[in-house]
N, C-alpha and C positions, 0 to 999 in steps of 0.2 A: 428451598424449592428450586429446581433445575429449569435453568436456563431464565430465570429470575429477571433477568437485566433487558434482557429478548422482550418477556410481555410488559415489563415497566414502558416503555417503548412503546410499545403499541397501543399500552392501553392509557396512557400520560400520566401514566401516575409517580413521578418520577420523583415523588418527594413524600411518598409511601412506603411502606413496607409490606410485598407480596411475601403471605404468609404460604397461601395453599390453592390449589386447583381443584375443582370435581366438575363431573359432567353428568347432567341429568338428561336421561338418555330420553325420557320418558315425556319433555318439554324441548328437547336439542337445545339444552342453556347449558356454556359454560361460565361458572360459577368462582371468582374469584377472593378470597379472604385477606382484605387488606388491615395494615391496621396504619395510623399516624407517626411517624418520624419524630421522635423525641427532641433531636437536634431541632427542630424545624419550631417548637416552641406553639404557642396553644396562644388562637386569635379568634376575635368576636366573629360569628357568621355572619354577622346583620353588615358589618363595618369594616370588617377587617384588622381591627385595630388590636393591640397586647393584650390581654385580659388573661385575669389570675383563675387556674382552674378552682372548679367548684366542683362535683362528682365526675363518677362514668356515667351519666348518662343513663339511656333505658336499656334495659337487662339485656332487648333481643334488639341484635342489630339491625341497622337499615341498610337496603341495597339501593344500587342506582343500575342504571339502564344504560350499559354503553356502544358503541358504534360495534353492530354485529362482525362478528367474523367469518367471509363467506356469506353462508346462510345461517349460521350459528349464533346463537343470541349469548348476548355476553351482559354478565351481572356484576358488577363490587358490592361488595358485601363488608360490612366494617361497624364496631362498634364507635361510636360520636359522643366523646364526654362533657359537659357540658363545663360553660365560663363563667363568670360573672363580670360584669361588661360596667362599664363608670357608666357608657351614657344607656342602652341598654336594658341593664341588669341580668339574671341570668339567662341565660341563652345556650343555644348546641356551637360547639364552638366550630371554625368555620374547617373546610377539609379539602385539599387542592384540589381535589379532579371534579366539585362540581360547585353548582351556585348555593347558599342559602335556600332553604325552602322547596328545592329540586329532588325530585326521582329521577333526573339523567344527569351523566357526566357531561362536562362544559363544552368534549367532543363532539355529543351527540346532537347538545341544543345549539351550537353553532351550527353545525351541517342544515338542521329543521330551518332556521332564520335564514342562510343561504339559499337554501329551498322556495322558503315561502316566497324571496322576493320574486321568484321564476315560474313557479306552478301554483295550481290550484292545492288548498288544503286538501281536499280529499286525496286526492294523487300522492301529495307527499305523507299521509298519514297512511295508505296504503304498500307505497312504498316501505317508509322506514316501521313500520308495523306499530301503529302505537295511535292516537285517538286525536280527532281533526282538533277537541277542545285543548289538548296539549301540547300541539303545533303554534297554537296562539299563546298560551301561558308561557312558554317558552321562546318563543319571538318578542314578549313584555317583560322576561329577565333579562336577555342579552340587551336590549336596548336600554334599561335599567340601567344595566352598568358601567355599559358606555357612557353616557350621561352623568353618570357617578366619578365617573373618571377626566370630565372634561369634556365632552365630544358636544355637548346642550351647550356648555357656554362658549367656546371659539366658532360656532353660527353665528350668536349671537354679538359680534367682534366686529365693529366698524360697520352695521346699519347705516344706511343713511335714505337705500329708496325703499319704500316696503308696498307690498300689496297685502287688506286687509278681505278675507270673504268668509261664508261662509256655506258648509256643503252637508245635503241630506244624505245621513249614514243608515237611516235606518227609517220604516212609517211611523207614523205617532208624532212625527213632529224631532226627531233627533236631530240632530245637528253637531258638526264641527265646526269651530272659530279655525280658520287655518290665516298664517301669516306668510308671505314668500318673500324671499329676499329679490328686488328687481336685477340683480348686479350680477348673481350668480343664480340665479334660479331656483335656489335649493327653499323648502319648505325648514322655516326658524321656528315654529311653534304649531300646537294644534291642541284646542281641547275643548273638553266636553261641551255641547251649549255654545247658545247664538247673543251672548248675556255681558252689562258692563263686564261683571263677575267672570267672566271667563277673560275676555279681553286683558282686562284688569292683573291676571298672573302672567301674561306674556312681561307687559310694562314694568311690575314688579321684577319678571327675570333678567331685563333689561338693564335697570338700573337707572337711578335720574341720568347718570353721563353717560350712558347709551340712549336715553332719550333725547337729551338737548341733544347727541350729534343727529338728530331725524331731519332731514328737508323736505324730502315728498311721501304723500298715502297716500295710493289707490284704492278708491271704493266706490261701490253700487249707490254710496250716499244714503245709506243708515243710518238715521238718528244714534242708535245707542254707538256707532262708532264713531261719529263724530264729534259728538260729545266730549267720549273717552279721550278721543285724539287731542284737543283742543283742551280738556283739564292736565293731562299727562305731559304734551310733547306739545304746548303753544305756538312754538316757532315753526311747524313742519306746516306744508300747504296741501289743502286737502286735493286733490285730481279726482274729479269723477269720472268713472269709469264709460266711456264712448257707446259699448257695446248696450249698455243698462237705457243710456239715453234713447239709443236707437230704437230698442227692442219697445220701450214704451210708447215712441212716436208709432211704431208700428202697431199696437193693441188697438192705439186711437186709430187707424187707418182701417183694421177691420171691425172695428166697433160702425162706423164708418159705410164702409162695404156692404156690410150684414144686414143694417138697416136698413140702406138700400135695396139690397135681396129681397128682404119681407116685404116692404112696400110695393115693389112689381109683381111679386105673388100675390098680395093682397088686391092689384088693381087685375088680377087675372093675366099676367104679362109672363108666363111661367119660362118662356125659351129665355126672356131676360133675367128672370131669378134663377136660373140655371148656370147662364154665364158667366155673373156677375160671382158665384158661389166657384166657377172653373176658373173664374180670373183672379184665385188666391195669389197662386203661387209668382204669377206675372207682375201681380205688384209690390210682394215681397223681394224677390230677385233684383240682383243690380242689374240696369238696362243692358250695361255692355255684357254682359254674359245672358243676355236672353236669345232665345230660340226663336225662328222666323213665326212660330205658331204663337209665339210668346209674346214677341212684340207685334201681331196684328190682335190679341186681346187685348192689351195695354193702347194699341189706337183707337179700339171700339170702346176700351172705357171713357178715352180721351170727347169722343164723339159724342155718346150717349147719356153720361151722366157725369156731369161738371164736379157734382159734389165730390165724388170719391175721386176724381183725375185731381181735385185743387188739395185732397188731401194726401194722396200723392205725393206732389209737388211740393209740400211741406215736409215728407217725410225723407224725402231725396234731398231738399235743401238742406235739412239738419245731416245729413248723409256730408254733404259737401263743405258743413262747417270744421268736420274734424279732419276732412280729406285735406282742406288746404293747411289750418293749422296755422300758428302766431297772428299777428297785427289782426290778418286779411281773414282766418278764423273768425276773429272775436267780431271783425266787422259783420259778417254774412251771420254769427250768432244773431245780434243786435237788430239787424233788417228778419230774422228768422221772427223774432219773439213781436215786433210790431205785425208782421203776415199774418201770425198764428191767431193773435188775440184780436185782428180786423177780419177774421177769416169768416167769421157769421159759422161754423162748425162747433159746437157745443165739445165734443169730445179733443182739438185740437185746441181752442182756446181757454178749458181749464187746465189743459196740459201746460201749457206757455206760460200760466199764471204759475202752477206747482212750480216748474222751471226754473222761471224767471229767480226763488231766490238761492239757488246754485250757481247764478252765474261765475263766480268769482273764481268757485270749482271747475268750472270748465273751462274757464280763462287759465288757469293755472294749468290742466291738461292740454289744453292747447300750444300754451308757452313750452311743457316742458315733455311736451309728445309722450305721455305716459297712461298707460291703460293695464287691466287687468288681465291681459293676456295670459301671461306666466301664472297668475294666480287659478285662471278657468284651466288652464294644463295642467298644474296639480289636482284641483278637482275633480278633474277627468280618470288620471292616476287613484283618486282614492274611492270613487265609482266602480272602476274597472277592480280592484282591489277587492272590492266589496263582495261583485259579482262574481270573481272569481274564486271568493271564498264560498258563497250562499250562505251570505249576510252576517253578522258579528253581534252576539248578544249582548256585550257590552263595548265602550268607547277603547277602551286600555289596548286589543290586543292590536285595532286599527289604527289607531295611532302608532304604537311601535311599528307596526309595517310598514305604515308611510314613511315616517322616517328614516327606514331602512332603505325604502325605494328613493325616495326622493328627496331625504334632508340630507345628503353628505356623507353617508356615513359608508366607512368603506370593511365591510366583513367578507374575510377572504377563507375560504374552506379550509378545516383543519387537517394539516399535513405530519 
């Protein structure tokens, strides 16, 4: 074939043999007839590993889908003979220019995985002409094999702060366990489910001396991870996450409020069940960022109904337990939790009680200033992900994405 050297080149298959060209006028595909390199010696597809052949394979060959030319779509086309594999057995033996299991060359599915971290699937399956579901199946081989190659376990290399969450991928109750490294930011694990049993294969990839090196977990304070954390990695101290604690004083606040609301409507006091429903956001907001409209609500709460200003006042204290942080923390905890449970408010004093038996977790985040931040910022990342895709039918292809965007992993466009 002329000029042989030129499309080996181009099309990577440099450790092939271009037998022939044709062009299907009637599809604008040019059509290329590879066959295996002799010298090159015949390897498991699953593993890569030596394997002794076994036949050719199926009569009619397979083609793959490579990075068009122009606007000109491009095919390899080559007969695949099969191995016989020690761990395996027999199997299509492996073929350089693509992955196992693939209808595209290794070209093609790299460009898609560089893609997806940047655009929306529809766009990139528009683009490179080819189906949004195979954008994703192809984003879950390249990360495959990174992984297969090392790149899962050097994240996993010298742990020590971790944050554990977990984030809704889909309705029905889906969920991802995601793990972040505090130190570098980067997302160490994710999978299926919110379950020991998910948890469970991070610590397994860990390894017990990846686990005894653990000192600090950040968490929402979930039973099933604390647990986990505590049978796996005993010596690591658990930090509960600030943001979790707040958020909850705040439900009692409008539990709180609300009540209030209905009872002034109930006594026929409607401008004051109005207000009280307008004065959300004012008691939500930190005061020094409120508005002059903002803070005369917040004084007519002050004024008018003691109950929701004293609850407030509880919710802004625990605000200020994490604000100061060490000794003087744990102190204004401790005056916190006596307030809460003399407070005569039902909804702030069961709280105080649930609390109270975390303390230790929030001692420890106090001491060692540590919060789920990082971990809500990948969340966020795998959210945006999600929506950018219009949703993901199963776990596999979002987790390879995330990884892609935010574990570390560094895939550079094929040149």
């Amino acid at each position: 074939m002329r000029h042989a050297s030129l499309w080996k080149g181009l099309l990577r298959v440099e450790q092939g043999v271009l037998e022939r060209m044709e062009y299907d006028s009637e599809t604008d595909t040019l059509i290329f007839d590879v066959r295996l390199d002799r010298r090159a010696g015949v390897r498991c597809g699953r593993c890569r590993s030596p394997a002794v052949g076994y036949d050719q394979g199926r009569a009619r060959p397979r083609c793959w889908r490579g990075l068009d030319v122009v606007s000109t779509r491009v095919l390899l086309r080559a007969r695949v003979p099969r191995v016989r594999c020690p761990e395996h057995g027999v199997t299509a033996a492996a073929v350089p220019w693509a992955r196992h299991g693939s209808r595209f060359t290794r070209a093609f599915e790299d460009t898609l995985a560089w893609l997806a971290t940047r655009a929306a699937k529809t766009t990139i399956a528009a683009l490179m002409r080819t189906s949004w579901r195979s954008v994703g199946q192809a984003v879950t081989r390249v990360v495959a094999e990174l992984d297969a190659a090392g790149a899962e376990g050097d994240r996993l290399v010298g742990l020590s702060r971790i944050g554990i969450d977990e984030v809704s991928y889909r309705r029905g109750h889906k969920y991802l366990t995601v793990v972040v490294d505090h130190d570098t930011g980067r997302l160490v694990f994710a999978g299926d489910g919110r379950t020991k049993k998910t948890l469970g294969e991070f610590f397994n990839a860990l390894g017990e001396k990846g686990c005894a090196n653990l000192e600090l977990v950040s968490c929402d304070g979930a039973d099933w991870i604390a647990e986990l954390v505590g049978l796996r990695a005993p010596q690591a101290r658990l930090c509960l996450d600030p943001f979790h604690v707040i958020a909850t004083a705040q439900r009692a606040l409008d539990k709180i409020r609300t009540g209030a609301a209905r009872e002034a409507r109930r006594r026929g006091n409607q401008a004051a069940s109005r207000a009280l429903y307008r004065a959300r956001f004012a008691l939500w907001k930190n005061p020094d960022d409120h508005t002059d409209a903002q803070a005369a609500k917040l004084a007519w709460v002050a004024a008018e109904h003691d109950k929701v200003h004293k609850a407030w006042q509880l919710k802004e204290h625990l605000r200020a337990v994490f604000a100061a942080g060490g000794a003087e923390g744990l102190a204004l905890l401790d005056t916190w939790y006596r307030l809460a449970e003399t407070s005569g408010l039902p909804a702030f004093t069961d709280y105080a009680r649930r609390l109270r038996r975390f303390r230790n977790d929030i001692a420890n985040t106090l001491h060692a200033g540590l919060a789920n931040a990082r971990v809500e910022g990948t969340n966020t990342v795998i959210r945006l992900l999600t929506r950018v895709a219009f949703g993901f039918h199963s776990p596999e292809p979002l987790i390879a994405l995330a990884k892609l965007r935010v574990g570390g992993y560094h895939l550079a466009l094929p040149r």
